[in-house]
N, C-alpha and C positions, 0 to 999 in steps of 0.2 A: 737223698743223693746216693746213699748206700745201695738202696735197692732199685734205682732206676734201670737197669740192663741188667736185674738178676734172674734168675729163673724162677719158674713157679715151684719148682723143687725146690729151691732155696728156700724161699719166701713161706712156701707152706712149714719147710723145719723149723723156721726163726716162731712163726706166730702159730703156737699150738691152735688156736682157733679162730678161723675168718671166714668168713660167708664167700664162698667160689663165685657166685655172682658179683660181689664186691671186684674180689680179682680182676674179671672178664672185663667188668666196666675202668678199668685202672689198663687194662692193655690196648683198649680200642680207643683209649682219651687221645683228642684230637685239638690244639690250641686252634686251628681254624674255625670251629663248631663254639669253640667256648666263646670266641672273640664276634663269632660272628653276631650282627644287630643290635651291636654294644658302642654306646659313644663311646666320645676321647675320655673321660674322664671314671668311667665304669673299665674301659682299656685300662689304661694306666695302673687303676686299682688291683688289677685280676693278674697283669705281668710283672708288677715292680711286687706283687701280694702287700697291701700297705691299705687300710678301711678308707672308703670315700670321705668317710666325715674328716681324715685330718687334711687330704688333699683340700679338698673345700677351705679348713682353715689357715692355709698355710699357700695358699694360692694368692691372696692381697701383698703380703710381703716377702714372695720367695717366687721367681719364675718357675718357671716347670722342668729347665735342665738342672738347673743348682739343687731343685727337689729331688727331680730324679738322682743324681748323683750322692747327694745327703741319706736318702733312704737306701739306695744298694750299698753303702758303705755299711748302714745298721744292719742290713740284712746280711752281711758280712760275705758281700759277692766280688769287692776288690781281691785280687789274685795276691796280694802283699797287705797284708791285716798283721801290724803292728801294736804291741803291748806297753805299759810303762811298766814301769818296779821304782819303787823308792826308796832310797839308805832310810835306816830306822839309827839314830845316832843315842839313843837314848839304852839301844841293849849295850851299846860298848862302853868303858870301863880300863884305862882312860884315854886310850890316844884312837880317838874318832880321827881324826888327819889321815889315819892310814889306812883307815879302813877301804875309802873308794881305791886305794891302789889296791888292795890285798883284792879285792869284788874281782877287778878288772883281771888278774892275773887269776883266779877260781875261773872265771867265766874261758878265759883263753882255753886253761890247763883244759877244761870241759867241755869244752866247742859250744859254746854257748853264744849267739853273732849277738852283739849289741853295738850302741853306740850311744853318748851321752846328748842330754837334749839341752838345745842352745838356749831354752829360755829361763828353764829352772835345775839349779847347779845338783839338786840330790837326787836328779832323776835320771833311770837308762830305761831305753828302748831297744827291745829284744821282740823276736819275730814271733807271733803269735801260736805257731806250731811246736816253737822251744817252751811253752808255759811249761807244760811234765818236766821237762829238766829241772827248769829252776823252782818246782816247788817241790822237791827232792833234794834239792842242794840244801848242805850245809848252813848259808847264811838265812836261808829263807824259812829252814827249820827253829833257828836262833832268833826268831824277830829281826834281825837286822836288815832285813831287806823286806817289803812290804808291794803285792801288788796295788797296784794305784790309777787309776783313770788320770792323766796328764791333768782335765779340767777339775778334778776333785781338788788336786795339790795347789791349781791355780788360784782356790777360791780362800785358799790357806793363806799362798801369795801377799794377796790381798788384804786380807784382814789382819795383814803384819804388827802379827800382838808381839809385846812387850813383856819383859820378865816380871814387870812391880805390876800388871795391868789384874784387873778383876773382869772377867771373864764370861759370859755366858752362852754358851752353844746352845741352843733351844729346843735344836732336835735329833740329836747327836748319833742314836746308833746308828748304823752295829759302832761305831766310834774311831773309823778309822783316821778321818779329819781330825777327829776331838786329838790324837794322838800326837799329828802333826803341830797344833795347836802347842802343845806340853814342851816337843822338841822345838820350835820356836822360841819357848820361854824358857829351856832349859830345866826344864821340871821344877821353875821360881813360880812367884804367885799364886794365883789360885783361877782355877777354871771351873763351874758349875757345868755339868752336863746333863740336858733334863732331857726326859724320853715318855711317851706317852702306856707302851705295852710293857707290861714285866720283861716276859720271855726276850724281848729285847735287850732290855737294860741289864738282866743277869749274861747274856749274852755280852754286851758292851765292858762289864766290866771283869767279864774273862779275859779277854783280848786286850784292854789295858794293861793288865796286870801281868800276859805274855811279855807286853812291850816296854815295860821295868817304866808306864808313865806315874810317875807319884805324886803331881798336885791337880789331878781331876777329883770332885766330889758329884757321884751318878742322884739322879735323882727320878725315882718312878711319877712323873706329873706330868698333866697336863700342862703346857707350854703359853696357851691362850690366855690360861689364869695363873701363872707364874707365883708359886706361893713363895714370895720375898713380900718383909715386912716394908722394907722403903723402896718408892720410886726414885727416879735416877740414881740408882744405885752402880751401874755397871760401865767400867773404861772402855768394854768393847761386845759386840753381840754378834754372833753369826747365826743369821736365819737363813739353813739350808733347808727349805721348807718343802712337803711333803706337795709330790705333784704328780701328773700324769705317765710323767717319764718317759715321755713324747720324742726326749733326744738319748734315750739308751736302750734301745731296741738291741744293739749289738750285746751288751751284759747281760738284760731281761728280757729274752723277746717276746715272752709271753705278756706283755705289757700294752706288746701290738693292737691285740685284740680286745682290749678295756677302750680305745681312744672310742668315746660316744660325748654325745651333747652332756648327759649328767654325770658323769665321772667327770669330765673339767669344768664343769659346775660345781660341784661339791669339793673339786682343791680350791677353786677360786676363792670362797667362802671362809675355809680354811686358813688361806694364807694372807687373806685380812686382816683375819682376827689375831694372827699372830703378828703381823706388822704392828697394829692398836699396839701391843701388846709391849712390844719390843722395846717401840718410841717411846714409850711409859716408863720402863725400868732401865734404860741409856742414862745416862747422866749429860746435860747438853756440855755441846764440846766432844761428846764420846763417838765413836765410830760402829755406822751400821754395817755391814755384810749381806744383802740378801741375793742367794741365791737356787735354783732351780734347774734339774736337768732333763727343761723343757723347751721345744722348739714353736709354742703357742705366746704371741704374743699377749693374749689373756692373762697370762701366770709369770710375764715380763714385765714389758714396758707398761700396760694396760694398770698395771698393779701400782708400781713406784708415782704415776701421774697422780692417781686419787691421795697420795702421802706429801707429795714434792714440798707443801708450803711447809712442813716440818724438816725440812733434809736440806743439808748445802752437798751439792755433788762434787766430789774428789776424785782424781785421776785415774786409772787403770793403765797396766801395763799395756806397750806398745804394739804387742802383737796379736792380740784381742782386734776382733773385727767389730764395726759398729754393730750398739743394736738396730732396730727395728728403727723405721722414718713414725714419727704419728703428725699428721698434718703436716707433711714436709720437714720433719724436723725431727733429730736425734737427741735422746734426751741426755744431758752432760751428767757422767759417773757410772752410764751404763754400758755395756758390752754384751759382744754374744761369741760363742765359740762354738763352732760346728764343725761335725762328722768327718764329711769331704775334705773339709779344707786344714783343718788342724790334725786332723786324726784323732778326736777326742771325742767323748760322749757329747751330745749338743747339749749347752748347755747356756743361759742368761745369769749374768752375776753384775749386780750394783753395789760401788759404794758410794756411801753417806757420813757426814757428819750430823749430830744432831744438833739444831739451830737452839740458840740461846733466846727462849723468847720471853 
């Protein structure tokens, strides 16, 4: 976008070295030539730039304007691309109450445009182009203000842990959920946060430890084979399980270019084994959490079906859009939140009880 009407003066100062035939072919690029004796579906790919293979998979349950609209939103071509931030209550010490006043009157004093979001009270939405401000601000250098995907905090929402609860996040870094998790319980209880790479987890528990959260215990494991001595051990589990990232193209775009038949094979796989995994160390009666911020039914609905006779499905909040139909039918405790229409990473999140059998 930078360099589309630049000159070749320009262009040659920026890139100490590029092929002038490259150049020449980049000036005489023609979208009627590229388009030309290309179906609809090789079209769409080349204009919206978005691989055939997810069209393909997302054409059964998603028309082709709602796609369209969901992917220019990831591609970040909406002219009004909106941010979240969320209060972090656990850096303040003691009267949290006033912090969202003291936020609002920083943000004024600093021209900072925001507005709070109707559905969850610790969250503001600030215009995308103000991020440099507010990660120069004051609060944001403090922890106490945290960037946040709307649907990350939703999945938090959700899993609405408890202070006395026993805890397990499965796949916690970088650990910003885990975080929210802690300020939900008031940094009571106990939270396990297990993470499969190192570099991760020393990662993850830098950034706890910014965010003053003190009853997580990080753990370097794989999450499939959860090394706890007892099964049903845990009040509550959130499986944010590792996936294609098929709905955050907007944060990672370089994510784009991964969607193929084996790369969503090989999460599928994955998030199997960690569902077994999950249901195994829940305690029945305990509450599941699974979710993913993928817009393939595959790594959805496809997944909770092959578990369902171990799970009773529980409510979700109201302004969750259904998920996916499978045989004409929505499955009860799941949901899905997309790009377009909430303004948020797309994302599939279920919950569950675990059945007493």
């Amino acid at each position: 976008m930078l360099w589309e009407k630049a000159s070749e003066k320009t262009i040659t100062k920026e890139l100490k070295v590029i092929d002038k035939k490259f150049l020449k072919r980049v000036r005489i690029f023609s979208w009627k030539e590229v388009l030309n004796n290309k179906n609809e579906l090789e079209k769409f790919s080349i204009t919206e730039a978005i691989p055939s293979f997810m069209i393909e998979r997302l054409r059964p349950v998603m028309n082709i304007e709602v796609l369209r609209n969901n992917v220019r939103f990831m591609n970040g071509l909406e002219k009004k691309i909106n941010t979240t931030l969320r209060i972090n209550k656990l850096c303040v010490k003691p009267n949290y109450e006033a912090l969202p006043i003291r936020i609002r009157e920083n943000f004024k004093k600093n021209k900072i445009d925001f507005r709070e979001d109707s559905d969850i009270p610790e969250l503001f939405w600030i215009p995308y182009t103000q991020k440099n401000k507010v990660i120069r601000n004051s609060y944001y250098q403090n922890g106490s203000l945290i960037l946040q995907d709307k649907a990350s905090v939703a999945v938090i929402q959700v899993l609405a842990p408890k202070k006395e609860d026993k805890i397990c996040d499965m796949c916690a870094a970088p650990g910003i959920k885990t975080s929210l998790i802690a300020q939900y319980m008031n940094n009571k209880g106990h939270i396990i946060a297990g993470e499969f790479l190192t570099e991760r987890v020393n990662m993850m528990a830098l950034l706890l430890k910014k965010l003053n959260v003190l009853n997580v215990h990080t753990l370097n494991t794989d999450s499939i084979i959860f090394p706890i001595r007892f099964p049903n051990y845990f009040d509550r589990i959130l499986l944010d399980a590792p996936c294609t990232g098929s709905g955050a193209f907007l944060a990672s775009p370089e994510l784009k270019w991964r969607q193929n038949r084996e790369f969503l094979h090989q999460n599928i796989i994955i998030q199997k084994k960690l569902i077994e995994n999950a249901i195994k160390i829940l305690k029945p009666g305990g509450i599941l959490v699974y979710s993913t911020c993928s817009l393939y039914a595959e790594e959805g609905e496809f997944q909770i079906l092959d578990f369902i006779d171990y799970l009773e499905p529980l409510d979700l909040p109201n302004w969750f859009s259904p998920s996916y139909k499978v045989e004409d039918n929505t499955i009860p405790g799941t949901g899905r939140l997309f790009p377009s229409l909430h303004h948020t990473q797309g994302f599939f999140i279920g919950k569950f009880k675990k059945k007493e059998i």
